[in-house]
N, CA, C and O atoms as CSV, one atom per row, in Angstrom:
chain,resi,resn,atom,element,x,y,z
A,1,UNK,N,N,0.804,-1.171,0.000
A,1,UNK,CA,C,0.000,0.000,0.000
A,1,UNK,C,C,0.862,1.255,0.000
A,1,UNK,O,O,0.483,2.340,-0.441
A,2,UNK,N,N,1.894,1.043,0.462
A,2,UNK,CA,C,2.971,2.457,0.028
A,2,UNK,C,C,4.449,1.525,-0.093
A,2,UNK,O,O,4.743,0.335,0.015
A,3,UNK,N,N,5.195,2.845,-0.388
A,3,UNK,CA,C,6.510,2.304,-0.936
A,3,UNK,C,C,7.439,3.314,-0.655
A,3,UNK,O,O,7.280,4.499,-0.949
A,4,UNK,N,N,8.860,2.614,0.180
A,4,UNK,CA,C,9.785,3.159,1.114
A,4,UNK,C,C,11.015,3.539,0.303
A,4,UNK,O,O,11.754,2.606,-0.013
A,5,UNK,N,N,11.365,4.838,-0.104
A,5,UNK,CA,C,13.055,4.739,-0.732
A,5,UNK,C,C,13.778,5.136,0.371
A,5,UNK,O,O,13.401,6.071,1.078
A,6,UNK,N,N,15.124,4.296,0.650
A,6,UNK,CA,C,16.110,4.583,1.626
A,6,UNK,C,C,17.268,5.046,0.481
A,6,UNK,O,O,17.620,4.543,-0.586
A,7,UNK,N,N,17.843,6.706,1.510
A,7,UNK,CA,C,18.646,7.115,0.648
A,7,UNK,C,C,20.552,6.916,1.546
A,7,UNK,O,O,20.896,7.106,2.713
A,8,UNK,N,N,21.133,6.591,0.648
A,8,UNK,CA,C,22.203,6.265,1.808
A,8,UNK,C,C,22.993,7.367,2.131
A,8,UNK,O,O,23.943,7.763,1.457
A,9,UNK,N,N,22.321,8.179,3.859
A,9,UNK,CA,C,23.095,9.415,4.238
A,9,UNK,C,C,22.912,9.128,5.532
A,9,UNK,O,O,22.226,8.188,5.934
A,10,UNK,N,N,23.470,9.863,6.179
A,10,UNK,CA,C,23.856,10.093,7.104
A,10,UNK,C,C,23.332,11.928,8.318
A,10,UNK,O,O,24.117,12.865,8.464
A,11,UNK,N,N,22.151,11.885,8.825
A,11,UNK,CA,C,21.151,10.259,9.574
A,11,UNK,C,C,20.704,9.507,8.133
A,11,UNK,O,O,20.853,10.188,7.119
A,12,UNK,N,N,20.322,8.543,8.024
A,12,UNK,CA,C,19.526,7.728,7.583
A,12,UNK,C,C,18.685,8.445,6.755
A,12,UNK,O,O,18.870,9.606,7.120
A,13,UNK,N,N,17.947,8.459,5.944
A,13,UNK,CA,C,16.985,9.414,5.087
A,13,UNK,C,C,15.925,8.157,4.812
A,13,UNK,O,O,16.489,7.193,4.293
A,14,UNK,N,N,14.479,7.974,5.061
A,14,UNK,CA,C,13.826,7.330,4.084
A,14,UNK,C,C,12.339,8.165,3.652
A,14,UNK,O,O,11.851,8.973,4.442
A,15,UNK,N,N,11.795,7.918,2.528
A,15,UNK,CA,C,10.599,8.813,1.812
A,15,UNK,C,C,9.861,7.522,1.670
A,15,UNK,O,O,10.359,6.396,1.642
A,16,UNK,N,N,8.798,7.798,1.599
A,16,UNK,CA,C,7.629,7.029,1.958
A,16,UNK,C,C,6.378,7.223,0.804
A,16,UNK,O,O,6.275,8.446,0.901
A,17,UNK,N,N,5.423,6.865,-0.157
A,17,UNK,CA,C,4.545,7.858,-0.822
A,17,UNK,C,C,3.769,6.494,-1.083
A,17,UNK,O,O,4.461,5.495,-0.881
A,18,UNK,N,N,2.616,6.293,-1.444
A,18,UNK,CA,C,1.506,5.504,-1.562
A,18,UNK,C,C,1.784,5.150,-2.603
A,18,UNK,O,O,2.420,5.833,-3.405
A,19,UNK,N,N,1.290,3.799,-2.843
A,19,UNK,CA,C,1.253,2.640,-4.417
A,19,UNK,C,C,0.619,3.100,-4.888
A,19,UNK,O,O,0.339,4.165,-4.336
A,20,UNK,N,N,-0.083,2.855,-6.072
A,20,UNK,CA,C,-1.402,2.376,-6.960
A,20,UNK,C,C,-2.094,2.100,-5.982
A,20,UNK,O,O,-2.960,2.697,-5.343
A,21,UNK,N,N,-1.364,0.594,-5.897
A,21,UNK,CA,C,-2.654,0.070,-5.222
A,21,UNK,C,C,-3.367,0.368,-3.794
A,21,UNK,O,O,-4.387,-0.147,-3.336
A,22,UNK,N,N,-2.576,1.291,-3.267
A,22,UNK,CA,C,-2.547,1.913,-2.182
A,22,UNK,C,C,-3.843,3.006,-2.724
A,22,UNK,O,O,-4.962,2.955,-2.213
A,23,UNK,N,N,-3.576,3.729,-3.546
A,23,UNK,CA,C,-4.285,4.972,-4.065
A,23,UNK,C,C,-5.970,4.119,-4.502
A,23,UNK,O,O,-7.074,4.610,-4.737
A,24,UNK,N,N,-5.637,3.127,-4.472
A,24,UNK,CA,C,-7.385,1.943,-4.855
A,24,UNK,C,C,-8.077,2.617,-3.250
A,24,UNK,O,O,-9.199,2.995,-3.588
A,25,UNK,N,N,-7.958,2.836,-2.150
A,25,UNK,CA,C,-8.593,3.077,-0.905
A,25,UNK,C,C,-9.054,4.435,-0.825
A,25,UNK,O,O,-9.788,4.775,0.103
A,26,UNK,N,N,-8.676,5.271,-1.749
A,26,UNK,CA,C,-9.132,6.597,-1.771
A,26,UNK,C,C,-10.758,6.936,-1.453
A,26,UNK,O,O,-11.263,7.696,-0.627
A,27,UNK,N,N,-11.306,6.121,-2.379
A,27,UNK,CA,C,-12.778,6.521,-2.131
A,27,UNK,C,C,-13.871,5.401,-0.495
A,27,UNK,O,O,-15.047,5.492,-0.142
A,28,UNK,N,N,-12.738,4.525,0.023
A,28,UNK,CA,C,-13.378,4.326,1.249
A,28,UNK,C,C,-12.878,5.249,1.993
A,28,UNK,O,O,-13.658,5.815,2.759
A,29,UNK,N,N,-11.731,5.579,1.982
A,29,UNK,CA,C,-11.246,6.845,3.027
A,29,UNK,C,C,-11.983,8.211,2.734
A,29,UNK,O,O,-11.939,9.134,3.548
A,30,UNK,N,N,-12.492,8.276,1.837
A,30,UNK,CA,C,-13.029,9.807,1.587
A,30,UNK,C,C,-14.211,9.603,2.274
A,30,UNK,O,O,-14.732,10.275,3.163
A,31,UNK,N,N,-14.625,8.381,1.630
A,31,UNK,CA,C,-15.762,8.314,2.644
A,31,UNK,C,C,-16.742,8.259,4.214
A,31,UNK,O,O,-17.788,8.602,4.766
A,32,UNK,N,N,-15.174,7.388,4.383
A,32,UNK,CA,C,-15.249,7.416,5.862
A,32,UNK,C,C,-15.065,9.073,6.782
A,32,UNK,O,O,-15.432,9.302,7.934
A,33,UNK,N,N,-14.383,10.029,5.812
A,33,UNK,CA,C,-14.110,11.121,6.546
A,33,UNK,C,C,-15.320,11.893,5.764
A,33,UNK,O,O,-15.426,13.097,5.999
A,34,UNK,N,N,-15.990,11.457,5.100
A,34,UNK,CA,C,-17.738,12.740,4.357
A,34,UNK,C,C,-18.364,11.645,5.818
A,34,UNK,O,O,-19.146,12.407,6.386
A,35,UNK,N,N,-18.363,10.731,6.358
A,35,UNK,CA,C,-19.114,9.775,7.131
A,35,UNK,C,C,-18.974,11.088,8.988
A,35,UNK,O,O,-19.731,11.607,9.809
A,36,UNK,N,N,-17.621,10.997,8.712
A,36,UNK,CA,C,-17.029,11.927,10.196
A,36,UNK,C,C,-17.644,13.227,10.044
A,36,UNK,O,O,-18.344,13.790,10.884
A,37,UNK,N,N,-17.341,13.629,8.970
A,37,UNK,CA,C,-17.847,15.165,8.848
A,37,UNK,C,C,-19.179,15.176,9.295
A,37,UNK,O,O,-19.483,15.896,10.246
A,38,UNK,N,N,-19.952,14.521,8.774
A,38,UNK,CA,C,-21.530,14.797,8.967
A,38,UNK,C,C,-21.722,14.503,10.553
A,38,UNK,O,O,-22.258,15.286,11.336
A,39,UNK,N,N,-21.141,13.126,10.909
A,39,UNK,CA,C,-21.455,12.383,12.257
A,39,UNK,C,C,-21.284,14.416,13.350
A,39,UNK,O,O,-22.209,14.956,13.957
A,40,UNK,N,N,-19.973,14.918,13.207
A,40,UNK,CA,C,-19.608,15.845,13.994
A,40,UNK,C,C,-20.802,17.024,13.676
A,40,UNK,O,O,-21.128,17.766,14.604
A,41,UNK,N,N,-21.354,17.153,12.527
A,41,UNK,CA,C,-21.864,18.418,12.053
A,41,UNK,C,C,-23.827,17.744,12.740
A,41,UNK,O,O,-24.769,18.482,13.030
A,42,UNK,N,N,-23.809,16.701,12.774
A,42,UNK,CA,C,-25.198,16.571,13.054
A,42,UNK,C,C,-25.081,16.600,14.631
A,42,UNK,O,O,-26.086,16.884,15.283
A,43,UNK,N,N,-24.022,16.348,15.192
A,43,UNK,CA,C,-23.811,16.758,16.596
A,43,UNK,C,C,-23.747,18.549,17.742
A,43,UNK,O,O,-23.924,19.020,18.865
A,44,UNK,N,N,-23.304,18.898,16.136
A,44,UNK,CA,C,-22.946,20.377,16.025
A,44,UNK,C,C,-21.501,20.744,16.536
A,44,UNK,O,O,-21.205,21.888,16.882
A,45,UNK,N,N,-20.547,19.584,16.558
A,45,UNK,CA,C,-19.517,19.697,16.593
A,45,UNK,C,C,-18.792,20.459,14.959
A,45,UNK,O,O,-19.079,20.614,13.772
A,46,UNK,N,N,-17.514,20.792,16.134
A,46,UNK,CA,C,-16.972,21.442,14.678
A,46,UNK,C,C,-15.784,20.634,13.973
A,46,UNK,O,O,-14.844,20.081,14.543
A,47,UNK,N,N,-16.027,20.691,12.706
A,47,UNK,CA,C,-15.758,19.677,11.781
A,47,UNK,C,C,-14.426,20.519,11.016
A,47,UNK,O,O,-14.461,21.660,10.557
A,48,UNK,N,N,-13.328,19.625,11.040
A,48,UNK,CA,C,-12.126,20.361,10.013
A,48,UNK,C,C,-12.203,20.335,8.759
A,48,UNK,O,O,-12.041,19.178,8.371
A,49,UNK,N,N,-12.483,21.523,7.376
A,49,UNK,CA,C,-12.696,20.808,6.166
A,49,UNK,C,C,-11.383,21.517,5.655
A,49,UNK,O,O,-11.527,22.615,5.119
A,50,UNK,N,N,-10.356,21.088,5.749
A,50,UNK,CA,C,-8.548,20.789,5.210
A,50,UNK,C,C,-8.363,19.558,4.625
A,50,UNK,O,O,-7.220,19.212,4.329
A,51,UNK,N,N,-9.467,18.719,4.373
A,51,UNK,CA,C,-9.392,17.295,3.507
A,51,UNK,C,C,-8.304,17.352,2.521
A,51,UNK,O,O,-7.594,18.356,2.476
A,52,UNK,N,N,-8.151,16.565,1.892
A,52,UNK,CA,C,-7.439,16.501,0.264
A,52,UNK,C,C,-8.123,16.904,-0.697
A,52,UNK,O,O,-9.345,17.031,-0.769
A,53,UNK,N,N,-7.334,17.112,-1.449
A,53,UNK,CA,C,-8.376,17.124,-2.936
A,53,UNK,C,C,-8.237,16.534,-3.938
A,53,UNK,O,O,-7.195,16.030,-4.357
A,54,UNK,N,N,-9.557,16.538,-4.556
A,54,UNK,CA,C,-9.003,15.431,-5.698
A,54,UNK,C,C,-7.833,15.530,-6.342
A,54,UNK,O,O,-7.682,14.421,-6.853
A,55,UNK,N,N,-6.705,16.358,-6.684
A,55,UNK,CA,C,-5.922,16.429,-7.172
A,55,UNK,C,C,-4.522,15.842,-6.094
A,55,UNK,O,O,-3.423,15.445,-6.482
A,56,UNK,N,N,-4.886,15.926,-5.063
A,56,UNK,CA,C,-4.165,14.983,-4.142
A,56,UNK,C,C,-4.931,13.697,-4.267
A,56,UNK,O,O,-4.007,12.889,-4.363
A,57,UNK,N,N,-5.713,13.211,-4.307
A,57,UNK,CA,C,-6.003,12.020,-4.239
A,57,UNK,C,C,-6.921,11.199,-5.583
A,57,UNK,O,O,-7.660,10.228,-5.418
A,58,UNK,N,N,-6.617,11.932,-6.984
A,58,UNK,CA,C,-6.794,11.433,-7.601
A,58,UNK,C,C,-8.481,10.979,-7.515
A,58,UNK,O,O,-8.801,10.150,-8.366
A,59,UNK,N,N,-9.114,11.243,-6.975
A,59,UNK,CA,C,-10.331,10.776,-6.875
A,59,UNK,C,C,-11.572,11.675,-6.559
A,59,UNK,O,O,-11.229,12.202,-5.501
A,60,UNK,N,N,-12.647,12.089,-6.823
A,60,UNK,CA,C,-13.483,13.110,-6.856
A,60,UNK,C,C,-14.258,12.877,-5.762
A,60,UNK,O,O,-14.757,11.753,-5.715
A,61,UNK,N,N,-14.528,13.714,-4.765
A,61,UNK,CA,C,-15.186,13.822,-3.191
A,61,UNK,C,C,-16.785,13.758,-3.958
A,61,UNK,O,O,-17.571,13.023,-3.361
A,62,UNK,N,N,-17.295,14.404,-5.125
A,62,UNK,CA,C,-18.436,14.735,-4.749
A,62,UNK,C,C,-19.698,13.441,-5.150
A,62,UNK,O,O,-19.568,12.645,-6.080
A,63,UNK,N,N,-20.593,13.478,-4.434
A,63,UNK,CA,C,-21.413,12.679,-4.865
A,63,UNK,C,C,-22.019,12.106,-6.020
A,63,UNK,O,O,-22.891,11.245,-5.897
C-alpha cells in the first residue's frame, strides 16, 4: 500500500509515498471522513474541512 526509498546518508533518510494500489482506498477513506464530517456536524460539533483534494487524491469527493 505504500513504498519506502532509503537514501544512503547520514542520519539515515527514508521517503515514503503511496502505491497504486494503495491509491485503490481513496474513495473508502473519503468516505469514511464525508461519514465523520456529517457524524460531527449533526452533533454540532466542529468539523475540520482541510481534507485533500481530488488532485491529491486522484479521486473526486463529490457525490
Amino acid at each position: 500500500m505504500s513504498s519506502a526509498r532509503s537514501s544512503p546518508s547520514f542520519p539515515p533518510k527514508v521517503e515514503y509515498s503511496i502505491s497504486e494500489e494503495g491509491r485503490t482506498l481513496a474513495p473508502i477513506l473519503l468516505g469514511l471522513r464525508d461519514w465523520g464530517h456529517g457524524s460531527l456536524t449533526r452533533r454540532n460539533l466542529v468539523a475540520r474541512d482541510d481534507h485533500l483534494s481530488e488532485k491529491d487524491t486522484g479521486v473526486s469527493s463529490a457525490a
